[in-house]
C-alpha positions in Angstrom: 102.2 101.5 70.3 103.0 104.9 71.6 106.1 106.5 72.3 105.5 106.2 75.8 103.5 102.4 76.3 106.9 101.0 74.5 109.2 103.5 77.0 107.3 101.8 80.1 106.9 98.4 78.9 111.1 98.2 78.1 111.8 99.4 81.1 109.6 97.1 83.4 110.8 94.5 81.3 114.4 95.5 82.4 113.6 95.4 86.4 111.9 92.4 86.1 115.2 90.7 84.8 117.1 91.7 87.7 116.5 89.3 90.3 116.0 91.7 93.1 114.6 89.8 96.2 114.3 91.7 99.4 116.9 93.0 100.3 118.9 92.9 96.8 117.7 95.8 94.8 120.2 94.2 91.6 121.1 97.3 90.0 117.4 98.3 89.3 118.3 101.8 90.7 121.4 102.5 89.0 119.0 102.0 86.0 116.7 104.1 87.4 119.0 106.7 88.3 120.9 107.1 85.2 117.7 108.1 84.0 116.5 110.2 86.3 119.4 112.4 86.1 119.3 112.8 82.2 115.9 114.5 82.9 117.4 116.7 85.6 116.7 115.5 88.8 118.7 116.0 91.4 119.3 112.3 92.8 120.9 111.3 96.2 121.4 107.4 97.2 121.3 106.1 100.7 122.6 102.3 101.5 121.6 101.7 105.2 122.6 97.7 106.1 121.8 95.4 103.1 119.0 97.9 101.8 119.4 100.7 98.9 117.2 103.8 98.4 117.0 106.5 96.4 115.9 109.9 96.6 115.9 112.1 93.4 113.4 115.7 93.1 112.8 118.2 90.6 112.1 121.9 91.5 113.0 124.4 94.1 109.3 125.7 96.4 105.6 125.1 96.2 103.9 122.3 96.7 105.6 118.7 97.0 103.9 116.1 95.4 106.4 112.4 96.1 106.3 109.4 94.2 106.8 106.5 96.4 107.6 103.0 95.5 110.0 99.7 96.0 112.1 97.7 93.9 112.5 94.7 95.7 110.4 91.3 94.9 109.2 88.5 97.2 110.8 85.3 96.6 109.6 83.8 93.3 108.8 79.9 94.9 109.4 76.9 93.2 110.6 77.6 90.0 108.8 75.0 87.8 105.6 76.0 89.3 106.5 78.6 86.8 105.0 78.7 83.1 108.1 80.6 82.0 110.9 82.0 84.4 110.1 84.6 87.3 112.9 86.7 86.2 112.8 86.5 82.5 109.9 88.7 81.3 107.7 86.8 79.2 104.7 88.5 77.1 101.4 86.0 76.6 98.2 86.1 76.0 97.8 90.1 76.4 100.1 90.0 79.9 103.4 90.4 80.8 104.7 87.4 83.1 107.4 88.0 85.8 107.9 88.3 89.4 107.4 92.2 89.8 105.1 92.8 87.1 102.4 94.0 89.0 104.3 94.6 92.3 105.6 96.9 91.5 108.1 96.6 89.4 105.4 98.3 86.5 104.6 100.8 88.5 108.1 101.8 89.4 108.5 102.2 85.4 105.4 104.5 84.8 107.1 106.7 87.4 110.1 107.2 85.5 108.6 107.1 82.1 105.7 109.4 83.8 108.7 112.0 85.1 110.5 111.5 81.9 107.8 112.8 79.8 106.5 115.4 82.4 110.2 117.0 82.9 110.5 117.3 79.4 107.1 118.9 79.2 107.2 121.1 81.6 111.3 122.0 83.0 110.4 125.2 84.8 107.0 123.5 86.5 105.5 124.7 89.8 106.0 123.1 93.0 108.1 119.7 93.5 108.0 116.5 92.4 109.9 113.9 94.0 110.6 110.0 94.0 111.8 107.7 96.8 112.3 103.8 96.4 113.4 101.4 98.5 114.6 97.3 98.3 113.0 96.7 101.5 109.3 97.2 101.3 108.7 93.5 100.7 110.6 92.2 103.8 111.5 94.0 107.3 110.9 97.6 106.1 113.5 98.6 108.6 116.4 100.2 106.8 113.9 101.7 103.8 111.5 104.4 103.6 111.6 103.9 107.7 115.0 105.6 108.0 114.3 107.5 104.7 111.7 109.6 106.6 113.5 111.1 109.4 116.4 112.1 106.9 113.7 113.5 105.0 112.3 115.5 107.6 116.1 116.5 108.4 116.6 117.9 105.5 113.1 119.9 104.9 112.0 117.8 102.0 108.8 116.4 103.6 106.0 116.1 101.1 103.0 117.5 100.9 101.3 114.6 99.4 102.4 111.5 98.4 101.3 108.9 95.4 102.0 105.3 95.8 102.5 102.8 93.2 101.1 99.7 95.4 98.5 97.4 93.2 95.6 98.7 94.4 93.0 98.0 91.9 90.6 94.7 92.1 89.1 94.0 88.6 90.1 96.9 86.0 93.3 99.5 86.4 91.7 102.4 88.9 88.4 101.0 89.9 90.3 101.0 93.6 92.3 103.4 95.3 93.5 103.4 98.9 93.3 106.2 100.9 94.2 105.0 103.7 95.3 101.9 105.6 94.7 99.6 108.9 97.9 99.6 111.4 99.4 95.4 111.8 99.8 94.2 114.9 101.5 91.3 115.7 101.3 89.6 119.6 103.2 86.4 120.8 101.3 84.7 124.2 103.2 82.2 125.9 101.7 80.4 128.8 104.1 78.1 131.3 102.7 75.0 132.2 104.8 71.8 133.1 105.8 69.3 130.9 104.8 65.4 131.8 104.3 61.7 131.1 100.7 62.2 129.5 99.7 59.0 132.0 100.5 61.1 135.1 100.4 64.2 134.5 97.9 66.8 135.8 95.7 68.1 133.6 96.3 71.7 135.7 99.7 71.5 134.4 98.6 71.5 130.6 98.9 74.7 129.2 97.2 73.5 126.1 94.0 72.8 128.4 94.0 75.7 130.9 94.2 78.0 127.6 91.5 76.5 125.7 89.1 78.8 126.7 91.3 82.1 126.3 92.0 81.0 122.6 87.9 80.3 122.5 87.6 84.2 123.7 91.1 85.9 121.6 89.0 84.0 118.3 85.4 85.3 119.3 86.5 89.2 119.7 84.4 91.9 118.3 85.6 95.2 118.7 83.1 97.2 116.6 85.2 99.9 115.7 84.5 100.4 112.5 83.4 103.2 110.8 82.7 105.4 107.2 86.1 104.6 106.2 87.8 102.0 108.2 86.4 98.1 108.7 86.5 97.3 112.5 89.7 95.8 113.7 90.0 92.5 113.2 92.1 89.7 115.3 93.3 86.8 113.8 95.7 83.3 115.1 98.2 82.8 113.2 99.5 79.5 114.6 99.3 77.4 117.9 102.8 76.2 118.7 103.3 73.6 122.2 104.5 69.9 122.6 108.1 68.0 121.5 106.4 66.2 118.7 106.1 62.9 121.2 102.5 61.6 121.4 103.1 60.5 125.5 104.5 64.2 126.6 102.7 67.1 127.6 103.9 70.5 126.8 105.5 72.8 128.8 104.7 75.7 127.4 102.2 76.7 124.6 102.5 79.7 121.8 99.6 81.9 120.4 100.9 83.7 117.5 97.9 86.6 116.9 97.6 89.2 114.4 95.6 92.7 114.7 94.7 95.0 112.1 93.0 97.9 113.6 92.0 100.6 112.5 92.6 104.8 113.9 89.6 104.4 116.3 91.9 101.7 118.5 95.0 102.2 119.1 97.6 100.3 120.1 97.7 100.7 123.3 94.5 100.4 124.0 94.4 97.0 122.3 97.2 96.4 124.6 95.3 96.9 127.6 91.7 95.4 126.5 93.9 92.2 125.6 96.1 92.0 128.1 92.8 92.3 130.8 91.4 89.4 128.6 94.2 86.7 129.4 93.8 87.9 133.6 90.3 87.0 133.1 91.0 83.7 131.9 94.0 82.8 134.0 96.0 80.8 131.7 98.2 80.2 134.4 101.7 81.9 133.9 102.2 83.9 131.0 103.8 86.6 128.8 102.7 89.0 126.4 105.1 89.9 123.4 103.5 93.2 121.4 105.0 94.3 118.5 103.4 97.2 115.8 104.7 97.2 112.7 102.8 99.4 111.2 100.1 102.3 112.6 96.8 103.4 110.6 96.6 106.1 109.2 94.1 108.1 106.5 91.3 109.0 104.9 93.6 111.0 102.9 91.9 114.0 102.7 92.8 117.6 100.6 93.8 117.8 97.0 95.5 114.7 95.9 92.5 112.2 96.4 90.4 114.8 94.2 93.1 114.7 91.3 93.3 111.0 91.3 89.9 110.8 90.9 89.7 113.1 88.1 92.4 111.8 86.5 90.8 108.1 86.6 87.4 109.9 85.7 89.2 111.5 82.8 91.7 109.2 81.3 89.5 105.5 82.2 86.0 106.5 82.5 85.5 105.5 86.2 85.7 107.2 89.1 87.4 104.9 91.6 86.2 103.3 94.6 88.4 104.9 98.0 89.2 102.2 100.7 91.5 101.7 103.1 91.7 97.6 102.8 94.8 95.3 102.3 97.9 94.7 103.8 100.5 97.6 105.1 102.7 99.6 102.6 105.3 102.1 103.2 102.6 105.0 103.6 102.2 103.8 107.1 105.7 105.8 108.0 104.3 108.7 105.7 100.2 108.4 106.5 100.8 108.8 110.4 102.6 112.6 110.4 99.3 114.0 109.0 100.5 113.5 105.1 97.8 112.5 102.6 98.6 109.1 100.9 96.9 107.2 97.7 97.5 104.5 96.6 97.0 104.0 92.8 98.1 100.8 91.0 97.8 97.5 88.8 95.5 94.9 89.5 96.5 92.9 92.2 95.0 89.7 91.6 98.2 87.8 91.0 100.0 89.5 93.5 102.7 87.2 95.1 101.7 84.0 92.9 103.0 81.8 90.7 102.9 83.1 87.3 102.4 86.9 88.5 101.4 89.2 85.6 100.8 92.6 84.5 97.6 93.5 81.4 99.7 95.0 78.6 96.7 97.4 78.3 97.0 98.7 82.2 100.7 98.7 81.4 100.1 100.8 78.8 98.0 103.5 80.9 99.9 104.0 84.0 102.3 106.6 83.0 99.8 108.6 81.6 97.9 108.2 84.5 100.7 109.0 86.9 101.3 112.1 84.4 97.7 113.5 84.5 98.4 113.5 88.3 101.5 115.0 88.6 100.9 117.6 86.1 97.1 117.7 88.1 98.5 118.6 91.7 101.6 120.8 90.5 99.7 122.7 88.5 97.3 123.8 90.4 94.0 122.2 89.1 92.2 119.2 89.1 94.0 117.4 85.8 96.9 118.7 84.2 
């Protein structure tokens, strides 16, 4: 084993002992930091509520190429659904076993190790290269890279580009990239009605009836919006909420709980609108409308960095990845939306939240070199370094 697949794989194995469930980051970046500034980085730390980040960048003009990743896990479920511990890092068949292994605890290491190796390299390098992580990606994403950016712009140090660690690939380490990614969406309806003996009551009173055929139109929405790069938006109900549990009382009031991922040809607001003109047209009876974003489209990354990721993967795996803008939302939505080019280049993401998540030893083994080629790749000027 090299020099550097034992560096990353001792270090991931180190985050994934430290319980760090959103919002707890668990001293992850006090490991990460003692590190970082052995290598010369300048590092600065920000605590905003429960929620640690970190900030640390290397070099003075050019070009500014960030890394960009979190610390923080989701909860690891019941623990003897478990084959060995979440938080005890466990190597079997040709994986490593832990909550965090492949989100993105791994990924967090290849930075370092990836920065580590590149610093040493290359100390007087072009450009800048800078990392930001967070312990709140996984939960309310309010006091992380949310805050982080405005202080960021505040202080000039804006990136150009920006590489994030998110598990983006499907079958083998970089046959998928993101370049992009769909804004969430999330709506609350609540229509009044008026709650009743179920042998008197009027059937105009039910909100669960005078709805039915709303919910019928919210679930048979096209909004063919799609295009080259983005799927069409896409509605879906979450949960139907009305009624005390009795089987002899009608409810008084009834809850849609909807989510929409759309993409940049519909924004928000015009959702808003075409949804809100929806319910008038099928007169629920009363109702309200709660409309929350939590995150805004943004993408196809365009310019240099999608060109060196793909050489990279080209060069060091063979394959030339496949560029979507698919999934959830990841931090790049507070990034993607002021015009700054976000990929997203990662583990497999199969196990991604389970039971049992895991990281391949062999990807393990090639992120850092990956993240290096593109590092080295952008600063430098050319298409790999």
């Amino acid at each position: 084993m090299t020099s550097r697949a034992s560096a990353v794989l001792e270090l991931t194995r180190e985050l994934i002992r430290r319980a760090s469930v959103t919002p707890e980051d668990a001293g992850c970046l006090d490991l990460i930091e003692h590190r970082l500034r052995a290598v010369g980085m300048r590092v600065e730390r920000r605590r905003v509520g429960e929620v640690d980040n970190l900030f640390a960048r290397h070099g003075e003009s050019g070009p500014h190429l960030m890394l960009l990743g979190h610390t923080d896990v989701v909860p690891p479920g019941p623990l003897e659904e478990w084959t060995s511990p979440p938080f005890e890092p466990t190597e079997r068949n040709g994986c490593l076993f832990g909550r965090g292994a492949a989100d993105m605890k791994s990924s967090v290491a290849a930075f370092v190790v990836a920065l580590e190796h590149y610093l040493h390299e290359q100390p007087d390098h072009s450009g800048i290269v800078s990392l930001l992580l967070t312990s709140d990606e996984e939960g309310p994403a309010e006091h992380g890279v949310r805050v982080m950016v405005p202080w960021l712009q505040d202080q000039g140090l804006l990136p150009d580009a920006c590489l994030i660690g998110e598990p983006s690939s499907l079958e083998t380490l970089g046959d998928n990239v993101r370049i992009g990614r769909r804004g969430s969406i999330q709506a609350i309806l609540s229509v009044r009605g008026r709650q009743g003996h179920t042998a008197y009551a009027d059937p105009a009173d039910n909100p669960a009836h005078r709805a039915g055929p709303l919910l019928a139109a919210l679930g048979q929405l096209d909004f063919e919006d799609g295009d080259a790069h983005f799927p069409p938006t896409r509605l879906q109900i979450s949960n139907v909420q009305a009624g005390t549990g009795a089987e002899n009382v009608t409810p008084g009031e009834l809850k849609v709980l909807f989510n929409l991922r759309n993409n940049p040809n519909s924004p928000a607001d015009v959702l808003e609108a075409r949804l809100r003109a929806l319910i008038e047209a099928n007169d629920p009876g009363p109702w309200t409308l709660d409309w929350r974003v939590s995150g805004v489209p943004f993408g196809p990354a365009t310019g240099r960095l999608p060109a060196v990721v793909d050489a990279v993967c080209r060069s060091q795996l063979g394959r030339a990845p496949v560029q979507d803008t698919g999934g959830g939302t990841s931090d790049g939505r507070f990034l993607g939306p002021l015009g700054i080019p976000c990929v997203e280049l990662g583990p497999v993401n199969r196990t991604i939240h389970r039971i049992d998540e895991c990281i391949g030893l062999d990807e393990l083994e090639r992120l850092p070199g990956l993240y290096h080629g593109i590092i080295a790749g952008y600063l430098s000027g050319s298409e790999e370094g």
